[in-house]
C-alpha positions in Angstrom: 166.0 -5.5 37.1 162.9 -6.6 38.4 159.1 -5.4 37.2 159.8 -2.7 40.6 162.8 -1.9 39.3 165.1 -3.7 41.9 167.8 -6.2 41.3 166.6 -9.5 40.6 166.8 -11.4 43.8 165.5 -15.6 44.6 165.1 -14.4 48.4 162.6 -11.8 46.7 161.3 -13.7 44.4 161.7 -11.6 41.5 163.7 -13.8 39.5 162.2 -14.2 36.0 162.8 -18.0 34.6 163.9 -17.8 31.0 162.1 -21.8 30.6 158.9 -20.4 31.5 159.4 -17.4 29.0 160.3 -20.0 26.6 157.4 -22.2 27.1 155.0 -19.4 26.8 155.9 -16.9 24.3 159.0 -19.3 22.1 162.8 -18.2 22.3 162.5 -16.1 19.6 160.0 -14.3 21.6 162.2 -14.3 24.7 165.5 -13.1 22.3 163.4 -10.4 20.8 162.5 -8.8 24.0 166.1 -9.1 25.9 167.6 -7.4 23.0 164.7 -4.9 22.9 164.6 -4.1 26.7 167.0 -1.4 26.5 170.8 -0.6 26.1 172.9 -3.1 26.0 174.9 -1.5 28.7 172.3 -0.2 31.0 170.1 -1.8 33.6 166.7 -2.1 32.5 163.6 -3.2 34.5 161.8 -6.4 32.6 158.4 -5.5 31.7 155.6 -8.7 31.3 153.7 -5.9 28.8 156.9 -5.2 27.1 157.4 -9.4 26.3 153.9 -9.0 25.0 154.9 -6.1 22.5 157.6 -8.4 21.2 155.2 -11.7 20.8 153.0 -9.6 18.7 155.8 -8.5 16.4 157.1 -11.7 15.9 153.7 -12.9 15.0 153.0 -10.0 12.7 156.1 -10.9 10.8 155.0 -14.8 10.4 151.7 -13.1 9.2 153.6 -11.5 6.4 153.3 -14.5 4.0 149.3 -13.8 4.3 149.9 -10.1 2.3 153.1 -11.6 0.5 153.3 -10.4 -3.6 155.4 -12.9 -6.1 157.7 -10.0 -6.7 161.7 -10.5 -6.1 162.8 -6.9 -6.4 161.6 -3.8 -3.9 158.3 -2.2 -4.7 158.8 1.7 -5.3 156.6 2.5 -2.0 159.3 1.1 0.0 162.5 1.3 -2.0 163.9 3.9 -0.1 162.7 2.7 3.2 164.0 -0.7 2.9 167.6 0.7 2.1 167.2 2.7 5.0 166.4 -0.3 7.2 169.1 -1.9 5.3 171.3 0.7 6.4 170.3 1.4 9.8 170.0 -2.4 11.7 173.5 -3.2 10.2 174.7 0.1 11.9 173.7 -0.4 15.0 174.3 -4.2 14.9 178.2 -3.4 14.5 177.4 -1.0 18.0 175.8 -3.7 19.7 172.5 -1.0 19.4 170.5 -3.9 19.6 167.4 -2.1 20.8 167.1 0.5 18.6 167.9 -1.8 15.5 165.0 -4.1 16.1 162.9 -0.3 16.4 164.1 0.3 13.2 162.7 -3.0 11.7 159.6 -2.6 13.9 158.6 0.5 12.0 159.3 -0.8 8.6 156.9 -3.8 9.9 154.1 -0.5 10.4 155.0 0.8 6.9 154.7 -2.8 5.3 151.3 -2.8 7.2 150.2 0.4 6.2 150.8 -0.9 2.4 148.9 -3.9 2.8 151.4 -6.1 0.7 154.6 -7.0 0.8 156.8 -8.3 -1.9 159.0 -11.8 -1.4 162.3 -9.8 -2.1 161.9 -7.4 0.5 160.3 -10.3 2.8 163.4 -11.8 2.2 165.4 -9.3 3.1 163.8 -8.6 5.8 163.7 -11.6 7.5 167.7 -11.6 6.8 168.5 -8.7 9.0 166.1 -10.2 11.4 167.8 -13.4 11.4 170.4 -12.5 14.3 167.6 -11.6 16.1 164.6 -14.1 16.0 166.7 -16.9 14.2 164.4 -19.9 15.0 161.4 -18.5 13.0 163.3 -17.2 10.1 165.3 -19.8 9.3 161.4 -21.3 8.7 160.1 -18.8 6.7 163.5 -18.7 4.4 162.8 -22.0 3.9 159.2 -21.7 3.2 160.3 -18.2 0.8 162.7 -20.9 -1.0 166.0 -19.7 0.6 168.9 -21.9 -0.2 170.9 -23.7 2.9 171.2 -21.7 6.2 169.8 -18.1 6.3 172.2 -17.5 9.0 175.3 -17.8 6.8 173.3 -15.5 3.8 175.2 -13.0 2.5 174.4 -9.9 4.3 171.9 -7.8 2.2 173.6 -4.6 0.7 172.1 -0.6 0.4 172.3 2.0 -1.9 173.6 5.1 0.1 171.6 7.7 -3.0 168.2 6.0 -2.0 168.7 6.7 1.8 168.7 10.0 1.1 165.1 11.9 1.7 164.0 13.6 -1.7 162.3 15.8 0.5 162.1 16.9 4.2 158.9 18.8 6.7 160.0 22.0 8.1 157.7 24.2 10.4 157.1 27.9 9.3 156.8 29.9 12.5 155.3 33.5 12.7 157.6 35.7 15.8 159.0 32.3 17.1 155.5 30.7 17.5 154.8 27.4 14.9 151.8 28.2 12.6 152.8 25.8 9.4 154.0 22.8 8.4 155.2 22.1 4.8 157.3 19.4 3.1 160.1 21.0 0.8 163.2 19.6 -1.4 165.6 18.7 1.3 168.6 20.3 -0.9 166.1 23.7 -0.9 168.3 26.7 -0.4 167.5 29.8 2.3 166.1 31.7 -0.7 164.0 28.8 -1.9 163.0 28.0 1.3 162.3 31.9 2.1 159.7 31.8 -0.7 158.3 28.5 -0.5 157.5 29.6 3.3 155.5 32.9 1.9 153.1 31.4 -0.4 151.5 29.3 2.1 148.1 30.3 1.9 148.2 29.9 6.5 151.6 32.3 6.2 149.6 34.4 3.7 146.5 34.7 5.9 148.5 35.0 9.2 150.2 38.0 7.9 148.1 39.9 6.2 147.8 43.7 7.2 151.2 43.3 8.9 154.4 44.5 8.4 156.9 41.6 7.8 160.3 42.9 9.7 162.5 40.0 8.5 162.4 36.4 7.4 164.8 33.6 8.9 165.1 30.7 6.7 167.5 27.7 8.0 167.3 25.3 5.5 166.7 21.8 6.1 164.8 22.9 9.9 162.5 26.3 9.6 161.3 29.6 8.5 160.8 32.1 11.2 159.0 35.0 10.1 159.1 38.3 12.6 156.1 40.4 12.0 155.0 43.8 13.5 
């Protein structure tokens, strides 16, 4: 659809030329953002600020190699969330979830950011699961990383199901249905375990002082609900 959210139409003139996206923001760019714009089955309006969004990710990735470490393995602040990008692209690529895969890679981008380094193993590997995606610019960069032949026809990279699994999870400790906590807890914590972890909150502990606690509702994995009088 159109920016106004209309069918594309010449006699309108809301027909977007995919040359002049190409000459101004690359066909990487251009891929990116059609493959972003929405579900693949569903008619999504194009957005000029939305092809923007795109160009800066792509050039955020390029910009990698400036924060790039000589390390070939995964570094242990993002073990666990490369498998789980790993895990979660090749998923939805098998769907034809297109959008939400290159989300998933967008936020490991943020966390790789938020590091300030990233090593050449999981640049690597990142620019593999990418590769179906932007392939003009990674084919480049495996080149410049020291790949050998086509990236394209790499071997697709492989995840360890035990390190997509959260060590530990945020639950919300509500007081009579209303939220008045947040903690992060062992995601394999039991109801009594999570029952007790939710009472010595020093909040929970102020919160309920001089009040008669009727009952405690611990559902593990989500909340602690605790009914006072």
């Amino acid at each position: 659809l159109g920016e106004n959210g209309e069918k594309m139409s010449k006699s309108r003139g809301t027909v977007v030329n995919p040359d002049d996206v190409v000459n101004e923001v690359g066909a990487d760019t251009f891929r990116t953002y059609e493959m972003f714009l929405g579900a693949f089955d569903q008619s999504t309006p194009w957005s000029q600020q939305g092809l923007k969004g795109c160009y800066k990710f792509i050039e955020k990735v390029w910009n990698l190699q400036n924060i790039m470490t000589d390390e070939e393995g995964y570094s242990s602040e993002l073990e666990k969330s490369m498998h789980k990008t790993i895990k979660k692209v090749g998923e939805d690529f098998e769907r034809m979830k297109f959008n939400t895969a290159i989300a998933t890679m967008m936020s490991f981008l943020n966390e790789v950011t938020k590091k300030g380094s990233i090593t050449k193993g999981e640049y690597k590997t990142f620019i593999t699961l990418l590769n179906p995606v932007a392939p003009h610019m990674t084919e480049e960069l495996w080149e410049i990383l020291g790949g050998e032949g086509l990236l394209s026809l790499t071997a697709w990279p492989k995840y360890d199901e035990e390190k997509t699994v959260d060590d530990e999870i945020e639950i919300v400790v509500q007081i009579n249905g209303k939220i008045r906590d947040k903690m992060s807890v062992a995601a394999d914590l039991d109801r009594a375990g999570l029952e007790s972890v939710a009472m010595e909150s020093s909040r929970i502990k102020e919160l309920t002082e001089g009040k008669s606690i009727v009952k405690v509702i611990a559902v593990p994995g989500k909340l602690v609900n605790i009914v006072v009088k």
